[in-house]
N, C-alpha and C positions, 0 to 999 in steps of 0.2 A: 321550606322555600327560602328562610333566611339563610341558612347554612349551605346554599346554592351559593346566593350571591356573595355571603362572607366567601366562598370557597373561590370563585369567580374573581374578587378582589383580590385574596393574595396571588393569586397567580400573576395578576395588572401589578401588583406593588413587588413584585421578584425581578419580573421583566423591566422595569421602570425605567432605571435610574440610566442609562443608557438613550432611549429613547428622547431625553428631554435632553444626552447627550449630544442629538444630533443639533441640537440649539445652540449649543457651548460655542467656543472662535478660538479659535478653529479647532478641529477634530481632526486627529490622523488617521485615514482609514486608507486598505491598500484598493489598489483598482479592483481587484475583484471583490472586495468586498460588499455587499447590500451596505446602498449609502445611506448616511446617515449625512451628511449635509446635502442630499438632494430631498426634496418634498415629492413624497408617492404621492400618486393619486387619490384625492378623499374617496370614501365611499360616497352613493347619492343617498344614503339614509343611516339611522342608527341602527344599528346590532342591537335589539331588546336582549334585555339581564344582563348587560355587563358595568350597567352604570355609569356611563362613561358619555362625551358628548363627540362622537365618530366624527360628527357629520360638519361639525365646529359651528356650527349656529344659534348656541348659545343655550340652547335647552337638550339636556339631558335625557336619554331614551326616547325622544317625541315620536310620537304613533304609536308609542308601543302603549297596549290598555293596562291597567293597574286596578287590583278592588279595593275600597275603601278601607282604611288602615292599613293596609301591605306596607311595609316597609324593606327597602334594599339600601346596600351601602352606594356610595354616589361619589363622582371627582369630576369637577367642570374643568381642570387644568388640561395640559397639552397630555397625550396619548402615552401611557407608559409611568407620569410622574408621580401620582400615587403612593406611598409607601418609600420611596427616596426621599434622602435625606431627610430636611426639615417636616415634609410636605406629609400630610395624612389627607385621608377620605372623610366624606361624610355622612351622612345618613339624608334620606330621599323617602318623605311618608306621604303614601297617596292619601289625601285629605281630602274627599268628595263631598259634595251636598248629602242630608239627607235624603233618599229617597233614590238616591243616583244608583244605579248597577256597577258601571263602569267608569274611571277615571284614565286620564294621559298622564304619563311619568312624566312629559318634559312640560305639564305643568306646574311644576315642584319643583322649589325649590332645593338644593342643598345645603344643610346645615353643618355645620361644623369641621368644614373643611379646612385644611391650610394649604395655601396655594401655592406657588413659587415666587420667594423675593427677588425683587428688580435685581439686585449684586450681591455678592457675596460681603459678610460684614467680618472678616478676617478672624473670626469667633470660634473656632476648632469647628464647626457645622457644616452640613452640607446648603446655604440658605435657599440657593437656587435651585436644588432639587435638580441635579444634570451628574450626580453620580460620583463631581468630585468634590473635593472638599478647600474651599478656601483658595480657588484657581487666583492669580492676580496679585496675593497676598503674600510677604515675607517668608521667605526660607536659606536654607543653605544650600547654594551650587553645590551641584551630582547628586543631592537626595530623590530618591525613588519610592513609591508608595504603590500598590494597590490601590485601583478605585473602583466604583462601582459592587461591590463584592457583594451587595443585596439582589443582584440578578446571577438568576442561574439558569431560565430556561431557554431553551436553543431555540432558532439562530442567533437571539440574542448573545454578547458574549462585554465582559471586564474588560479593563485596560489600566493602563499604571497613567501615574503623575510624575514627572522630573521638573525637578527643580533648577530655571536656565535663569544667568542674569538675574539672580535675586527673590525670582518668584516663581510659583506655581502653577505648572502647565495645566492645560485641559486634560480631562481625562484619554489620552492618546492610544490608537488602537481599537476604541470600542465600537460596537454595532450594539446599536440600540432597535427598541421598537419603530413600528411606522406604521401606517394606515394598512390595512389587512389588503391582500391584492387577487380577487377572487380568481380561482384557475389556478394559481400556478404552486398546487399544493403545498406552499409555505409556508409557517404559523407567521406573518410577517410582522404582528403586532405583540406576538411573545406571549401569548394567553394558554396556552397550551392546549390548543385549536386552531389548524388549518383550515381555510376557504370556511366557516360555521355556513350551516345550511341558511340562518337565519338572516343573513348578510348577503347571499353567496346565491344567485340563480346561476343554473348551470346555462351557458351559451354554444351551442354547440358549433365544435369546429371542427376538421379534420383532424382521425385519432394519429397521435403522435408517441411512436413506437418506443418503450422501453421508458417512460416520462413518470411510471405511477399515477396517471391524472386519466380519466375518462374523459378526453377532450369532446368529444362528440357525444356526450351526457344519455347513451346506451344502456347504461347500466353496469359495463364491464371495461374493465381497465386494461389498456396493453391487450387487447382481443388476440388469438393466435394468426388473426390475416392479415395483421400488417406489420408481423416478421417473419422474413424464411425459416423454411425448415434447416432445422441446423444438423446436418452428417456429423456422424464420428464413428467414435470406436470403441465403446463403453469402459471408459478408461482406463485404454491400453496405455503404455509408455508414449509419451513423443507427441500429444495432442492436449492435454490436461483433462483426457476423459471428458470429451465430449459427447452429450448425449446420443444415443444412436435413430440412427431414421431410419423408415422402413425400407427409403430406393436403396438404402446402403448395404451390399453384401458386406458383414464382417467374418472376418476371416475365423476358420475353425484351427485348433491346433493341429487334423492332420493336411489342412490348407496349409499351413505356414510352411514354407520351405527356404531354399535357396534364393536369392533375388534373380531377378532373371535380368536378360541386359545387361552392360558390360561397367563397371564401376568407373566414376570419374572424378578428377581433383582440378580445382581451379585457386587458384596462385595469385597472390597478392604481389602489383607489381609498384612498390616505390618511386615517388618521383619526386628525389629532393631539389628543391626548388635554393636551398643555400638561407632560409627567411627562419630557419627555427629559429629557439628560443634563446641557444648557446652560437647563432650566427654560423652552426655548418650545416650538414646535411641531417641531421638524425628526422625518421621516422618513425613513431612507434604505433605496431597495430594488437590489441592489447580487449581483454578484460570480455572475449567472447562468449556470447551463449548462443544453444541453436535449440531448433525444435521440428519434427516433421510429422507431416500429416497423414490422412490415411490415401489421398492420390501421391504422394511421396517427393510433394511439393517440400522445399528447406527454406525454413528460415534462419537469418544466424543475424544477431544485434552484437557490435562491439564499439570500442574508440580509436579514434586515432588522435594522435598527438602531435604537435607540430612538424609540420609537413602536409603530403600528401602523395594521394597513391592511388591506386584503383587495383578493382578487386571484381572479378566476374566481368570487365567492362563497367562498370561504375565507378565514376570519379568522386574520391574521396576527398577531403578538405578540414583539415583542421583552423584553418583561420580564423577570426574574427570579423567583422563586418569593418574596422578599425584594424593599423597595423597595428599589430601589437610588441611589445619588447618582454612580456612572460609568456609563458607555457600556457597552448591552450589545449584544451582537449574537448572532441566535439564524440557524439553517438551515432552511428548511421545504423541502418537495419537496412535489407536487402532480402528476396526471394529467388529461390533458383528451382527450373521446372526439376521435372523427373529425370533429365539427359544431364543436369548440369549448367544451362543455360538459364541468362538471366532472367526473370521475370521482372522484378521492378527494384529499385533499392532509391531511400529513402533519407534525407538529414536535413535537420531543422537549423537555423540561424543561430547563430550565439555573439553576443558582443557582453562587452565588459558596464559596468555600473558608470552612471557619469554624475558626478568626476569618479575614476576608478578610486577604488579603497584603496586608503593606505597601508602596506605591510600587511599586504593580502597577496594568494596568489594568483594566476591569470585567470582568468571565467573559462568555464569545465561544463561538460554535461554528459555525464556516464551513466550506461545501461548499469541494469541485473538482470533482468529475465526478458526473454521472448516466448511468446507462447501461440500455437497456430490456432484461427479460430473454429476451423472446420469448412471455413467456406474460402478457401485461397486467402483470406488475409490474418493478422496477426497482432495479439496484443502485447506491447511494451511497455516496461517498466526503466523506472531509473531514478537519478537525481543533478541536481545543478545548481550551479553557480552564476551569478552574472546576470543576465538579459538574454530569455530563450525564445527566440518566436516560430511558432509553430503555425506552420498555413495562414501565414498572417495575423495572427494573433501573438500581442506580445507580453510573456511571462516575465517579472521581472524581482528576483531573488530579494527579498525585501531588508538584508541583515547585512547588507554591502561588503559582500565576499565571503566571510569570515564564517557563514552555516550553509546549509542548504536546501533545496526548497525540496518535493517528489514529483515525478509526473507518471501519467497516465497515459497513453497513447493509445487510440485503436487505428489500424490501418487497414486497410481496403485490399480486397482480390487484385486489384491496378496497384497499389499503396499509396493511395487516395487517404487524407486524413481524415476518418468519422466521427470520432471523439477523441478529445483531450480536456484532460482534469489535472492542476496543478494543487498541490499541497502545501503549506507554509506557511503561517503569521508570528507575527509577535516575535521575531530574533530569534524564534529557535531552528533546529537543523532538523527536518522532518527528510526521511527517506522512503522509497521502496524496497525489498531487496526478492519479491517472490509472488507470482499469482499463480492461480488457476481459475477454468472459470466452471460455472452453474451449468444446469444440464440447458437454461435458455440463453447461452453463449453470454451473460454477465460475468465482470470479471468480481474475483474475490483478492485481494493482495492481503500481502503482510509487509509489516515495516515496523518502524520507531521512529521515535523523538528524542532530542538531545535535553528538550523542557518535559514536566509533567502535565502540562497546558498547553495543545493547541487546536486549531484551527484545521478543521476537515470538514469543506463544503461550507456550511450554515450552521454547524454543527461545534461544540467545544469536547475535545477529547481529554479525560483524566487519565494518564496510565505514566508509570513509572517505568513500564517494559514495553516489549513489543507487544503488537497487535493487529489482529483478524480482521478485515475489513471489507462489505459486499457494497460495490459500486454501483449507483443507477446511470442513468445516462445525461444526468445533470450536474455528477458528481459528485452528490449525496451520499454519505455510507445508511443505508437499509438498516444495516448493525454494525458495531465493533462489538469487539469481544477481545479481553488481554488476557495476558499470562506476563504475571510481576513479581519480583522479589518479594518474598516475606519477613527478609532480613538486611538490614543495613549492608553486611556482608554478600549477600547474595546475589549469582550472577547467573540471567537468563540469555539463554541463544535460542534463535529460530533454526530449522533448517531449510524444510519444504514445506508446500501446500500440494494437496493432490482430493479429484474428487474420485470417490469411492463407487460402483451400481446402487447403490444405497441412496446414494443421493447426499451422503454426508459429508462434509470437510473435510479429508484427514490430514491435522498437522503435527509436524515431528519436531524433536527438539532436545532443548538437555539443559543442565543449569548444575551448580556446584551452593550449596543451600537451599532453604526451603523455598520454596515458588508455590504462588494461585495461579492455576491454571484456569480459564474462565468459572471462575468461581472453587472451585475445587482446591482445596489445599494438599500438595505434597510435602509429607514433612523430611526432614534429612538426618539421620542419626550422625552422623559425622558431615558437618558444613564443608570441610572441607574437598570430600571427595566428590566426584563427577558423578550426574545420574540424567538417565535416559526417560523421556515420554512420551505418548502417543494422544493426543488429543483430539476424539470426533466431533465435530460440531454440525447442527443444522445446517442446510443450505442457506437455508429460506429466513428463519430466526435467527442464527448464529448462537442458539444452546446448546450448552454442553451438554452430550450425550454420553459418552466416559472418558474416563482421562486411566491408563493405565504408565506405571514407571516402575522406574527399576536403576537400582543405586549400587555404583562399585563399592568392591569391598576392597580393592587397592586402588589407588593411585586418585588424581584429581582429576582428568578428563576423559569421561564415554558420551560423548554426544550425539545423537540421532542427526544423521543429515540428509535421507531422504526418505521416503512412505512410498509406498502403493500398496493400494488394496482393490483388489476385484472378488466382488462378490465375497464368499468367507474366507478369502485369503488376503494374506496380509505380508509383504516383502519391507523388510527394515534395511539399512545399511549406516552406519555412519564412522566414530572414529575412536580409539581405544586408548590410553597409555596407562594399564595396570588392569586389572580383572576384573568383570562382572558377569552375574549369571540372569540368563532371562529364560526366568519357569525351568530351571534344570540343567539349560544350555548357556555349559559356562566356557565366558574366552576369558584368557591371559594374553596379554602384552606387554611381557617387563613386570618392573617393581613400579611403573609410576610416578618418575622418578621424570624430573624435567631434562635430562640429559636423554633420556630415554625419545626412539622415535615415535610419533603416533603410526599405530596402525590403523589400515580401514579395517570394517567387517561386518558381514553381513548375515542378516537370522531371518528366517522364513518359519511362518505363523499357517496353520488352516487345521481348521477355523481359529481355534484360539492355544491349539497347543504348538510347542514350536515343533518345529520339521526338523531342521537342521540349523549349523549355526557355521561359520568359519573366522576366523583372524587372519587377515593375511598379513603376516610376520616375515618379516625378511633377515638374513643369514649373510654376515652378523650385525647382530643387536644391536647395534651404535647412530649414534646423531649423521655419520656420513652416509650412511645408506638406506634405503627405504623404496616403495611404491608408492605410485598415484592410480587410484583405484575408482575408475566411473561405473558404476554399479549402479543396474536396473531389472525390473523383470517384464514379463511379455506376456499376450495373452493365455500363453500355456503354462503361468507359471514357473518356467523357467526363468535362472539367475543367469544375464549376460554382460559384458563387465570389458571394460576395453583397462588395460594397462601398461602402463611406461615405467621404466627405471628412474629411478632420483639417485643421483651421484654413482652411479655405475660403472662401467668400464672405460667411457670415453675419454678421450684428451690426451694431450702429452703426454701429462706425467696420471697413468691413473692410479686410481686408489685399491689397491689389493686388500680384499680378494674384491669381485664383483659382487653387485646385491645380487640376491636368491632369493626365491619364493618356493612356496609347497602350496600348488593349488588344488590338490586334492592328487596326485601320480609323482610325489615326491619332489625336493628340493630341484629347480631349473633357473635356469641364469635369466635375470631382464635384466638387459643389457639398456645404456641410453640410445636415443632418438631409432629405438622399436618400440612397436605397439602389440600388446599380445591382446589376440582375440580370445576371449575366453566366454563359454557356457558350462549351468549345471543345471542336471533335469530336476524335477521338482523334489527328490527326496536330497539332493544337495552331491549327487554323482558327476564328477565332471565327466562333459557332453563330448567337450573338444577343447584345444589351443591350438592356435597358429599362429606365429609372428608376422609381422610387417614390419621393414625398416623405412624410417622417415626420410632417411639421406640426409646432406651435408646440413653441419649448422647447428647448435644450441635448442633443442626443437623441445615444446613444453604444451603436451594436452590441456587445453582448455576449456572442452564439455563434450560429450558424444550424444548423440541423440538416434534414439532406435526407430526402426520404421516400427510404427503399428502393424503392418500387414505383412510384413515378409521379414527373413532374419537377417535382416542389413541396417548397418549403420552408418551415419553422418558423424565425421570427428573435425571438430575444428582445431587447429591446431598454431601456435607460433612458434619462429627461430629466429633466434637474435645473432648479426655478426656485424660485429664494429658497433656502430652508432645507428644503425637501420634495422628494425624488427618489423620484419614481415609477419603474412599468414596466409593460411590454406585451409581449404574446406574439402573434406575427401568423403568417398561413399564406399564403403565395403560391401561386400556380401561376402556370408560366411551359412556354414551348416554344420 
């Protein structure tokens, strides 16, 4: 039983020194932070076993019974301070009458405690027990320090000390302990125990969907009837393999055919207002993703940039709330039915930091990914700069220009806002750049940080690299899981996240040196060259279930940039410059050589041997010419693949000869602003190609998106002429 409560103690003296942080004058904490200069709400009694006096009334565990000589460790100070700094615990011996059965812990004393001094005695110590050390006291202007470093368990989290005008700050940043806050599955007091039963009656309230909490104290958490059924299309392309429902016919390979109805494109129309950045016209509509579902609803998330325009009938706006004299750039999202017409489109507010940072740029809030949820609406990702208010609620980049913070967005079948979760603390630059969601429409992203520290929910994140992340609906990551250098030298990229019928994560990727992939070490015989991997993880846990890779033997980059898997097949694609072989199937692209173009390429897996494999190389071999290659595959395992020319035949003066490709029926010209449709059946036979010309204008594919159910696609596309960059959103149908 002693090594209960010793165990119990260290957890109170890890969590500490923060908590007695919130006592400090003043504490820098961001608005969404759990505060620490507000006082929660006490409990109405103590927590028995933790030693501790909850309930602040002066005796220690009271109610709780004790037997004669039991002994526990004991701290009558504020919530948390135990074990920080100066301050230690004491010991608590139930000392009964003879004759007695049962004694009260908070009739006992504690012995041997040290408490918190009134001030800090400028003595290298922490005396005050609040995490920092020596706040008030002499130092050198811009010194920076670490404090707090004796807490490590979540939500609790560190914070530094700078040294202003002579002396030493509080410990800035930090979230400390607080009074435990039953319900709201938080550990909120840092013990390494959410809501403890012993503290903790359940009160029941209405269940609150996707929360992790049994609000309505049933027994069962997030029950299935108060969330809809979520449609999909067991992830097929263009939805992020949403789970399937049973009202949902999904389509069979010899269902899949031609799309039927007539294809249609909608046209970004510019309206320069003379207010950009440079005081003329320019517009720019820039940095598109799209995604379609299985009724063939589209979504497409992009920026625009100073100006404005509209697009579908939606009026787009890059402004600021404030005129501004820099460059802003805002994210709108938009939905468009099955004909083409608009359904809803979407943009959140942006203003600049006040006072704007100096020798910073304008405030920005740029997508990476959209993705449909299965039920007419759609999750977004991104990042931003400046002051983002979303439905009222206002985000505010906390590094004053100069990093960036992530968001989260879900939007509604109407594009109604249902959740938003912003990512960010402590100065560093935290992004999104890719999700998919669970087979119960939770999203999963992946991202980075510019620090090895930071702040996700209530959470404190260690990674060096990128990272897997399963979102609840409070914000909370369920799990991370990284993939990090294992050498000073070494460089890790994401590319995709995709969910598998399996139920599993699958994320793709690539890195030049050795990388942990959740947990997994891949080693690298030559650092320098590029190598390819496939990472499955849990849905639910986020463990690794295998990590397979595969390393050139020429040149320095083959990176993995997208996945899908259905059921035992497994569709790779990403990007080449110099040779590797996966299981047999070996591409060349060049010697590998930076002068050298990257090629795409793509290799098809089922179950685990490869299928086929291709390089798409283009003729000749040089930095001036190339393809851009959006490559995916379809319920039928089929490869379909939209691609455009890079530096081709267009313009004045063109460049001789034109690029060429070999998509399996020998060398054929892509020319610029055409798109070639291209498919290959599952043994890697090309199906078909047909060209499309984009018409007038500098024209630059920007994502394609496949229907799940028929063999058509969504291409969004830009063309730049003068100072004004448009875009267009098209729908093919091909066989």
């Amino acid at each position: 039983m002693r090594q209960a409560w010793l165990r119990s103690l260290q957890l109170f003296s890890v969590a500490l020194w923060l908590a007695v942080a919130a006592c400090t004058d003043p504490v820098s904490v961001g608005s969404r932070d759990v505060g620490l200069d507000t006082a929660p709400p006490r409990p109405r009694t103590d927590a028995c076993g933790n030693g501790l006096d909850d309930d602040h009334n002066g005796r220690i565990d009271d109610g709780c019974p004790c037997g004669p000589g039991e002994v526990q460790t004991c701290f009558s100070g504020a919530v948390g301070a135990a074990g920080v700094g100066s301050c230690r615990g004491g010991m608590q011996i139930c000392d009964v009458a003879a004759g007695v059965e049962w004694g009260d812990w908070g009739d006992h004393a504690c012995s041997g405690e040290v408490l918190p001094a009134a001030a800090e005695a400028c003595d290298g110590a922490d005396d005050d027990c609040d995490g920092a050390i020596d706040e008030g006291c002499p130092c050198t202007d811009g010194t920076m320090r670490d404090c707090g470093v004796e807490f490590l368990i979540e939500p609790c989290r560190a914070g530094a000390q700078t040294c202003r005008a002579g002396t030493w700050s509080s410990c800035e940043g930090a979230i400390g302990p607080s009074a435990e806050v039953c319900g709201d599955g938080v550990d909120n007091d840092c013990d390494g125990s959410s809501d403890p039963v012993t503290l903790c009656a359940c009160a029941p309230v209405a269940e609150v969907c996707r929360d992790g909490i049994d609000n309505d104290c049933d027994g069962e958490t997030d029950e299935r009837e108060c969330t809809p059924d979520w449609p999909g299309d067991a992830g097929t392309p263009g939805d992020a393999g949403v789970s399937v429902d049973a009202n949902v016919p999904v389509p069979t390979c010899d269902d899949l055919g031609p799309a039927t109805g007539s294809d249609w494109m909608v046209q970004a129309t510019p309206m320069p207002d003379g207010t950009g950045a440079d005081g003329g016209t320019g517009v720019s509509l820039e940095t598109l993703d799209a995604d379609v579902d299985t009724e063939n609803r589209t979504f497409v998330t992009g920026v625009i940039c100073d100006g404005t325009a509209t697009l579908a009938g939606f009026a787009l706006s890059s402004f600021a709330v404030v005129d501004y004299a820099r460059s802003t750039c805002v994210v709108f999202a938009l939905s468009l039915a099955a004909d083409g017409s608009l359904r809803w489109g979407w943009q959140p507010v942006l203003a600049d930091n006040d006072p704007p940072p100096p020798m910073a740029g304008g405030p920005v809030a740029y997508p990476s990914q959209i993705v449909a949820d299965g039920l007419g609406g759609a999750w977004l990702t991104g990042s931003f700069q400046g002051r983002l208010t979303i439905d009222g609620v206002l985000h505010e980049e906390t590094t004053a220009g100069f990093a960036s913070d992530a968001f989260l967005v879900h939007l509604d079948a109407s594009g109604h806002v249902v959740e938003q979760h912003v990512v960010g603390e402590h100065g560093t630059g935290e992004y999104f750049s890719g999700l998919t969601l669970a087979a119960d429409g939770e999203p999963i992203v992946w991202g980075a940080s510019s620090s090895p520290l930071f702040g996700f929910g209530s959470r404190i994140v260690r990674t060096t690299g990128p990272f897997v992340a399963r979102v609840d609906a409070r914000g909370e990551p369920r799990w991370v899981a990284t993939a990090e250098p294992a050498s000073e030298t070494s460089h890790v990229t994401f590319g995709s996240l995709s969910m598998a019928a399996s139920g599993e994560v699958l994320a793709v990727g690539g890195s030049n040196g050795p990388v942990t992939v959740g947990g997994t070490s891949i080693p690298s015989t030559a650092p320098e060259r590029g190598q390819s991997w496939v990472w499955r993880l849990g849905a639910d846990d986020g463990a690794t279930r295998s990590v397979q890779s595969w390393q050139a033997s020429v040149g320095y980059y083959a990176h993995l940039q997208r996945g899908r898997a259905f059921d035992d097949f497994l569709g790779l694609s990403g990007a080449l410059r110099g040779e590797i072989d996966f299981d047999g199937q070996h591409l060349s692209a060049g010697m590998g050589r930076p002068e050298d173009p990257i090629s795409p390429f793509a290799v098809a897996y089922d179950p685990s041997t490869p299928l086929w494999s291709r390089a798409f190389i283009t003729v000749p071999f040089d930095a001036f010419h190339g393809v851009d290659v959006h490559l995916d595959w379809n319920v039928c395992r089929e490869a379909v693949a939209v691609v455009e020319g890079l530096q081709g035949s267009s313009g004045a003066t063109p460049i001789p000869p034109v690029s060429q490709a070999d998509f399996g029926a020998g060398l054929v010209m892509v020319p610029e602003n055409t798109l070639q449709f291209v498919q290959w059946s599952r043994d890697g036979t090309l199906a078909f190609r047909s060209e499309h010309p984009l018409g007038a204008g500098e024209w630059r594919v920007r994502d394609a998106a496949w229907s799940p159910s028929e063999r058509a696609v969504v291409v969004v596309a830009t063309s730049t002429s003068g100072f004004v960059e448009t875009a267009s959103i098209r729908r093919f149908a091909f066989h």
